[in-house]
Every structure is written in structure tokens, then in C-alpha cells.
C-alpha positions as CSV (number, residue, x, y, z in Angstrom):
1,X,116.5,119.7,83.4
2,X,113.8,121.9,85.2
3,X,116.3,125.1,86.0
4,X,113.5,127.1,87.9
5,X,112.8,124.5,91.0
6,X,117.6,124.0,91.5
7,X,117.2,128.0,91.5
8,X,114.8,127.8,94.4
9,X,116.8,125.2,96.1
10,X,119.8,127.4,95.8
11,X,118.1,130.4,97.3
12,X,117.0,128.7,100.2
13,X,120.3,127.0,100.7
14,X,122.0,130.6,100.4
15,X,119.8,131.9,103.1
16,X,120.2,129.3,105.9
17,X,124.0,128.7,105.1
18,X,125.3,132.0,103.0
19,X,126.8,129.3,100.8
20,X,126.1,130.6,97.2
21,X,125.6,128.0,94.5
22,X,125.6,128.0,90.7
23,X,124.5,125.0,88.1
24,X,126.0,123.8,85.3
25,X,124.1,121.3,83.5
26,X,126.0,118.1,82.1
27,X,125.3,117.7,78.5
28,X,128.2,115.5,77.6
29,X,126.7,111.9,77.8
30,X,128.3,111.7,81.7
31,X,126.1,109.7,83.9
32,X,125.7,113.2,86.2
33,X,123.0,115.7,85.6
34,X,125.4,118.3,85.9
35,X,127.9,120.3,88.6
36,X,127.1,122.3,91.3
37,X,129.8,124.8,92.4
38,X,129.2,126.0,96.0
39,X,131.2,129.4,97.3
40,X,131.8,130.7,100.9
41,X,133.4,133.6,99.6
42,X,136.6,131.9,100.8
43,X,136.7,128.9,98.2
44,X,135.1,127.1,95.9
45,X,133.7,123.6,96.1
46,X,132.6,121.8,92.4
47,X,131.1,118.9,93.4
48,X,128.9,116.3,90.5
49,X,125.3,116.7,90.8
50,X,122.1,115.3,90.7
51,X,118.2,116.8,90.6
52,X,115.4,114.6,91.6
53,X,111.7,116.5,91.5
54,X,111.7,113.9,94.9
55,X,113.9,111.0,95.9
56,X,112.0,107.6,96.9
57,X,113.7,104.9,98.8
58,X,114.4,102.8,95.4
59,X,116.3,106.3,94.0
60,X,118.9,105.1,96.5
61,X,120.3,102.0,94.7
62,X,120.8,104.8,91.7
63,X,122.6,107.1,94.3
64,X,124.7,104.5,95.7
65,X,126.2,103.6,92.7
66,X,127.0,107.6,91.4
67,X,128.5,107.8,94.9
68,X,131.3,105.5,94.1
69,X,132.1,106.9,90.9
70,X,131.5,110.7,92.0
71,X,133.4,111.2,95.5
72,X,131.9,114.3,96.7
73,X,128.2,113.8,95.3
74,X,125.8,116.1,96.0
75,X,121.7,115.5,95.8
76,X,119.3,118.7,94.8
77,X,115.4,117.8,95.3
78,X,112.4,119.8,96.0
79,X,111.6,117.0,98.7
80,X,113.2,114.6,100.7
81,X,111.5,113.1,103.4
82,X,113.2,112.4,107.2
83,X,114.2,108.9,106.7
84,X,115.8,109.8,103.0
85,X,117.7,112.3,104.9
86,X,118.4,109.9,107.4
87,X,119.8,107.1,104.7
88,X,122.0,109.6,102.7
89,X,123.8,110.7,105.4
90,X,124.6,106.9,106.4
91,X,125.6,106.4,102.8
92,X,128.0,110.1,102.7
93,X,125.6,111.4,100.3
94,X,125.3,115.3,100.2
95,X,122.2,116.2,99.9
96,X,119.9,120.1,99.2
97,X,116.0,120.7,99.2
98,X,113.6,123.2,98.4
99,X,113.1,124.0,102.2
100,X,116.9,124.5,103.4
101,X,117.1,120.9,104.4
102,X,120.6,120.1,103.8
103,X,123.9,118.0,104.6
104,X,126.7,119.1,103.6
105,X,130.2,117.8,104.5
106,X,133.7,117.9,102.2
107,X,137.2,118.7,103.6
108,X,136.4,121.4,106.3
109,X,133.0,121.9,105.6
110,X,130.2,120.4,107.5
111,X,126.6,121.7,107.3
112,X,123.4,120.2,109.0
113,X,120.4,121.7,109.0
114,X,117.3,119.5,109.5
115,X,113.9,119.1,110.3
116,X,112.4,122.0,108.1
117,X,108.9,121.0,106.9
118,X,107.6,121.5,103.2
119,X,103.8,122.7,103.1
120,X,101.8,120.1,101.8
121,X,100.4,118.9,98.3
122,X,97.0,117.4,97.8
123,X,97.7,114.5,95.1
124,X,95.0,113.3,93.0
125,X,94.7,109.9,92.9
126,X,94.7,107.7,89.5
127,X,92.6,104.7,89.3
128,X,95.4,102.4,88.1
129,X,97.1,103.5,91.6
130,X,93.9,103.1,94.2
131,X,94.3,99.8,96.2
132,X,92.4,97.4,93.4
133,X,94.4,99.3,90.8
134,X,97.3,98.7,92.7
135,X,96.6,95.0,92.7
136,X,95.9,94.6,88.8
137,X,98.9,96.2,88.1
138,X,101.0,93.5,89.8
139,X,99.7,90.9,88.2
140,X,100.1,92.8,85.0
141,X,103.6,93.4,85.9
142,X,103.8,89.4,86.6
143,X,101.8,88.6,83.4
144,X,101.6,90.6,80.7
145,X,99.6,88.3,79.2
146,X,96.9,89.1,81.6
147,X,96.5,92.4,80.3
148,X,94.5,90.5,77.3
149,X,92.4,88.0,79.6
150,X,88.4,89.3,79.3
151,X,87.4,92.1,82.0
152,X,84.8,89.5,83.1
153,X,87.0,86.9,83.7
154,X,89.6,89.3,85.5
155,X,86.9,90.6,87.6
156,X,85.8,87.4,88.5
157,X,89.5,86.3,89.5
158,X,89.7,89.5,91.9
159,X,86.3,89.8,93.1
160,X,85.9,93.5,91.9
161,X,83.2,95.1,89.4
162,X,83.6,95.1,85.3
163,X,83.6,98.7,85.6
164,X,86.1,98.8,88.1
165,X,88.4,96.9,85.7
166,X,87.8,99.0,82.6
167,X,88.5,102.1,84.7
168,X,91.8,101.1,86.0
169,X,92.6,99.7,82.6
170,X,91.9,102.8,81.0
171,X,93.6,104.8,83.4
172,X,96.8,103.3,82.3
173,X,96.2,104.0,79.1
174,X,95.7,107.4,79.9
175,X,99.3,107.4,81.7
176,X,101.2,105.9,79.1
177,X,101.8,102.4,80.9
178,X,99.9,100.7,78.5
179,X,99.0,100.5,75.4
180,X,98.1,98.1,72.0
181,X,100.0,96.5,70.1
182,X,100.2,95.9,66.1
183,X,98.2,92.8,66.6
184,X,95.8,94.7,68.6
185,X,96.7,93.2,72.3
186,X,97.5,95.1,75.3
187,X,101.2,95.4,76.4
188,X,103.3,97.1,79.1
189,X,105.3,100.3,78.1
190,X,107.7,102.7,80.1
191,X,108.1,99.2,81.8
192,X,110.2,100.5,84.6
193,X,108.3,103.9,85.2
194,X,105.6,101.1,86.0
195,X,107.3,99.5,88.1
196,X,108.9,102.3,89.8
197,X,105.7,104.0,90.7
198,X,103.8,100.5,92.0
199,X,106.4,100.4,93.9
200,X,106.2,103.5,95.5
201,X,102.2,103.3,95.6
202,X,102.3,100.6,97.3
203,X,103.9,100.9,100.3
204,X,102.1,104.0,101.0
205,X,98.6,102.9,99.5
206,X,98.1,99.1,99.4
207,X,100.5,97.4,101.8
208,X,99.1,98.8,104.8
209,X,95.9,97.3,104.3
210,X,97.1,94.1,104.4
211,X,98.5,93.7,107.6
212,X,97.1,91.1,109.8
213,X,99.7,92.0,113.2
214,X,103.0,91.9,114.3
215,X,104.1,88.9,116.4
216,X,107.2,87.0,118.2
217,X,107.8,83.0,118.0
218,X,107.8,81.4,121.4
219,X,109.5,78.2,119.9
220,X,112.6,77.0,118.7
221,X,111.9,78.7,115.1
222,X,112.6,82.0,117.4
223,X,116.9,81.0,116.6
224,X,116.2,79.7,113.2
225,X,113.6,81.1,110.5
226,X,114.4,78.8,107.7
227,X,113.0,76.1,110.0
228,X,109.4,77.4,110.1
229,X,107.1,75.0,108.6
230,X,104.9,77.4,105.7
231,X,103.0,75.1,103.8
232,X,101.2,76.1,100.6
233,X,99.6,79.0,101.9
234,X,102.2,81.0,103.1
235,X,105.4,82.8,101.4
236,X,108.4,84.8,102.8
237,X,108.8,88.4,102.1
238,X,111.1,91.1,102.9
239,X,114.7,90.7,104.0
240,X,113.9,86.6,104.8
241,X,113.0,85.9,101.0
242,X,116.3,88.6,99.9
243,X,118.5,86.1,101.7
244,X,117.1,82.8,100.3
245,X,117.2,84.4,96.5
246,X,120.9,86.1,97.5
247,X,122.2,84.6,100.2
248,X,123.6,87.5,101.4
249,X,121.1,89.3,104.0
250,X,120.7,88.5,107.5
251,X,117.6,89.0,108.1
252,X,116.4,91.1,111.0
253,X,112.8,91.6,110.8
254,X,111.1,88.7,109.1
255,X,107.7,89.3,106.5
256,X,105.6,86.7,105.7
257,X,102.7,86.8,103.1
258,X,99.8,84.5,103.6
259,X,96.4,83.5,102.2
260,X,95.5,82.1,105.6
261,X,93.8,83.8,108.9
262,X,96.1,85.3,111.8
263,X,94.5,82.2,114.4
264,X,95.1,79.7,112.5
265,X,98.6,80.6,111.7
266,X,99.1,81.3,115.7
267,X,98.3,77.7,116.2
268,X,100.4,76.4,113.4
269,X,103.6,78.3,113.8
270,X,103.5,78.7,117.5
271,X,103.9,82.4,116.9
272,X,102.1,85.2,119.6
273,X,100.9,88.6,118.4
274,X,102.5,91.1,120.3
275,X,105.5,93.4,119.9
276,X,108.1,90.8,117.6
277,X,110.4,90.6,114.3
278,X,107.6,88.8,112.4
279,X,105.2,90.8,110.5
280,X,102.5,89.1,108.8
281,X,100.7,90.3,105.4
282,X,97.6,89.1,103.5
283,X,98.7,87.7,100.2
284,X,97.0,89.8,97.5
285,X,97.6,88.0,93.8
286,X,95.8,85.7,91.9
287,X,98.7,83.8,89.9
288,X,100.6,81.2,90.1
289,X,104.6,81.6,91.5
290,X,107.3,80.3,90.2
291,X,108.4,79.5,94.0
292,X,106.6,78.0,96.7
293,X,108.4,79.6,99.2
294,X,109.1,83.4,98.1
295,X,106.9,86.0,97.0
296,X,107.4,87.6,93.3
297,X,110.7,88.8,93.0
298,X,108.8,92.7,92.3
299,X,107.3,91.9,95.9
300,X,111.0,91.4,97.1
301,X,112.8,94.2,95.7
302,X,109.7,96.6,97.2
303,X,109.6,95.4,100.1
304,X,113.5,95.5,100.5
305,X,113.9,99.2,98.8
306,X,111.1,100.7,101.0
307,X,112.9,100.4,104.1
308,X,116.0,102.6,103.0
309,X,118.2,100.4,104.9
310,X,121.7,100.4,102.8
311,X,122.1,96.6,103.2
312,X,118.6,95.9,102.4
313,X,119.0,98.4,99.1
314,X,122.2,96.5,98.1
315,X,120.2,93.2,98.1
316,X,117.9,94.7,95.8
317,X,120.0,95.9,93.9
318,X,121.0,91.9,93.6
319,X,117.8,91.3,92.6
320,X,116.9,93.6,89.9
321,X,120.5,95.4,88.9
322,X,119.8,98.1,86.6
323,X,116.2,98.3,86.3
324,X,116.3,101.6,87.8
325,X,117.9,104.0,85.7
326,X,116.4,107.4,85.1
């Protein structure tokens, strides 16, 4: 537990609220990282805590379920973005950061203070997490067998240079995703942190340069989704393709990943660009899925989690139950 950044979220917490707060860390095998006691000066709150350096829309699921075994939990981070904020306060999650952000709310106590900017960070970027790296990594995720296919045939598959490939192979080497095995092949490791960072990476890096447009059906598919006529070429995303695999999401904003062009599927689906619930992606892998209809089941739970909405997350969590657990 990195004591020095929950001290500076407790000093800025103590200056825009006069709360004070002190840490205990939670070395007992509990599934907390430890208690936070929090003093008016009047009485004394110990509420079960968690620290997160920064808390991504797919930290939720995690959160949800310490909420429900920890009443009063409370959330230290050195970031949390406005539509975090926004989710944890629907989901009764307390929450601190780093700039006096914070919501606060047990018994009598309520505190809200929002809105306060961190400076920002320049990030360097990784090659296994630039837009191509981005896309090899899926279909490693998908395939680990891939990892051992020739650079020339994998750049062949993805249209990219051999020296692209070895770069963004060798920057995951560097960063502990992969590595080799006895027998001398490539294979995944720290599996999840993977997964957990392409999923981050790519709603901020890769996603948006797929989209093709956002458009509204002017037939009778408008009242029914599951009646829309894909073919081979297209595949339901999103909250659509979390309903078929759960059946327990009404879908309200429909995502649709497709290997044809935006005119052609205008004239096919009857569909009109323009402000709508249908949002329409290029489809990005090179592999085979095992269903005609839905995208990968990573694509899913990405998709889904990056929103922040709770039902979305608890579809997810559906999905993939306890592959996040840090």
C-alpha cells in the first residue's frame, strides 16, 4: 500500500471539509485494503477502505461487490474522473481524491464537493498500446496461439510492417504480458492486467477511430432490434450483444461492428445517419468467432464496462465474473 499519495488525499480532504482522517492498513487476509477513520472533532466515523492509484470504469464491478459486503465503503484515489464520480454516487459509493474531490454521506453526514481539476500528466505511450498494438493484442487475447504464428504472416493478416510487429511484440515483453515458455513459444502472462489495460486503451485509443456515424432506423426494426437482418458481415456490440449472451439488458443504445461501408449498410438496413441509438464501428480482427452474431465476448464486457452505467456493469459482470480482482 503506497501510504505517501492516502496522506495527500487526507490533507486535501482535511482542508476543504476540516474532516481529519487516519489509515489503518488491513493486513488480515480481509478483502479491504484497510479502514479509514474520519473525525469532526464531534465523532468518529470507521468506515472499510479502498486505494486505487486511479479508478477505471471496469474498477466498478470490483466496487459494487465490496459495497454489499462493506455498508459504509469509502474509495481513496489520486484521480477519479467526472463520470466515476458521477457512477459512485448512483451506486452509494463514498469516494476521496488527491484534489478534494469527494462524496461523503453516512448517518448525518453529507459532503459534496466537485468539479476540482487535477493538473495534467503527459503519458508515454507503449507500442503494444498504439492503435495497431491495440489490435494485436486482441487477437492475442482471443488466440494465444497467435502469439507463435510468423511476424510475416501476422503482418500480412493486418496489413502493417514486420517491424511494426516485432516492436509491439517486444514491447510486451518488456511489460511483462508476455513471455516464453519452456518449450520456447510465446504465452500470455498477468492475463487479466492484459486484459484490464486493453480494455482501458481502447476506449480511449482505438475505438474512436473506428466509428463510421451515428444513425436512427426509419423502419419497423426502429420497435424491434433483434429483427435487423446482419448478414455475415456485421455483428452486435454493446448493450444489444450483453442481452442476447445474458438476457438480462434492455438495450438502450444499440452498437454494431461491421466489415462493410456506412452506404451500403444505409441501403441494407434502412437506417439514416443522423442523431439515433445506433452507433456503427468498423470491425477490427482478423479471426474467426465462435458467433455469427456477437462480437468477442472481451469486445462485450469493454464495451459494456466503459460506459459506467450500473446495469451495463452488472451485465458484465455476467459475462466475465471474477476476472477482475486486484
Amino acid at each position: 500500500m503506497k501510504i505517501q499519495p492516502i496522506f495527500q488525499i487526507l490533507y486535501e480532504l482535511q482542508n476543504k471539509t476540516s474532516l481529519k482522517g487516519r489509515w489503518y492498513d488491513k493486513n488480515d487476509g480481509h478483502s479491504i485494503d484497510g479502514v479509514l477513520e474520519l473525525d469532526n472533532s464531534k465523532v468518529i466515523y470507521a468506515l472499510p477502505a479502498e486505494y486505487k492509484k486511479e479508478i477505471k470504469p471496469f474498477h466498478l464491478i470490483a466496487l459494487k461487490d465490496l459495497k454489499e459486503t462493506n455498508k459504509n465503503l469509502i474509495v481513496l484515489s489520486e484521480q477519479i474522473f467526472p463520470t466515476i464520480r458521477d457512477r459512485l454516487r448512483e451506486m452509494g459509493i463514498n469516494y476521496i481524491d488527491s484534489t478534494g474531490n469527494c462524496f461523503i454521506q453516512i448517518n448525518d453526514w453529507h459532503f459534496l464537493i466537485d468539479g476540482l481539476r487535477a493538473p495534467s500528466k503527459k503519458s508515454v505511450q507503449k507500442n503494444g498500446f498504439t492503435r495497431t498494438g491495440l489490435i494485436l493484442a486482441f487477437h492475442f487475447l482471443n488466440d494465444e496461439n497467435y502469439l507463435n504464428t510468423t511476424y510475416r504472416q501476422i503482418a500480412e493478416d493486418y496489413k502493417i510492417s514486420l517491424g511494426n510487429v516485432n516492436k509491439i511484440i517486444n514491447s510486451l515483453k518488456e511489460q511483462n504480458y508476455i513471455a516464453k515458455g519452456k518449450n520456447k513459444t510465446l504465452r500470455i502472462i498477468n492475463r487479466d492486467k492484459l486484459l484490464e489495460q486493453w480494455i482501458l486503451e481502447y476506449d480511449e485509443k482505438l475505438k474512436p477511430t473506428l466509428f463510421l456515424g451515428e444513425f436512427r432506423f426509419i423502419n419497423e426494426y426502429a420497435k424491434d432490434w433483434t429483427k435487423v437482418p446482419l448478414g455475415v458481415n456485421s455483428q452486435w456490440g454493446g448493450e444489444p450483444a450483453g442481452d442476447l449472451l445474458t438476457n438480462y439488458l434492455q438495450p438502450a443504445e444499440l452498437t454494431l461492428y461491421t466489415k462493410e461501408n456506412s452506404m451500403d449498410l444505409i441501403k441494407k438496413l434502412k437506417i439514416a445517419p443522423g442523431k439515433g441509438n445506433l452507433k456503427i464501428y468498423s470491425r477490427f480482427w482478423m479471426f474467426n468467432d465462435k458467433r455469427p452474431n456477437v462480437v468477442p465476448t472481451i469486445l462485450v464486457y469493454a464495451d459494456l464496462v466503459n460506459t459506467g452505467d450500473p446495469r451495463n456493469i452488472e451485465t458484465a459482470k455476467m459475462l466475465i465474473d471474477g476476472l477482475f480482482r486486484d
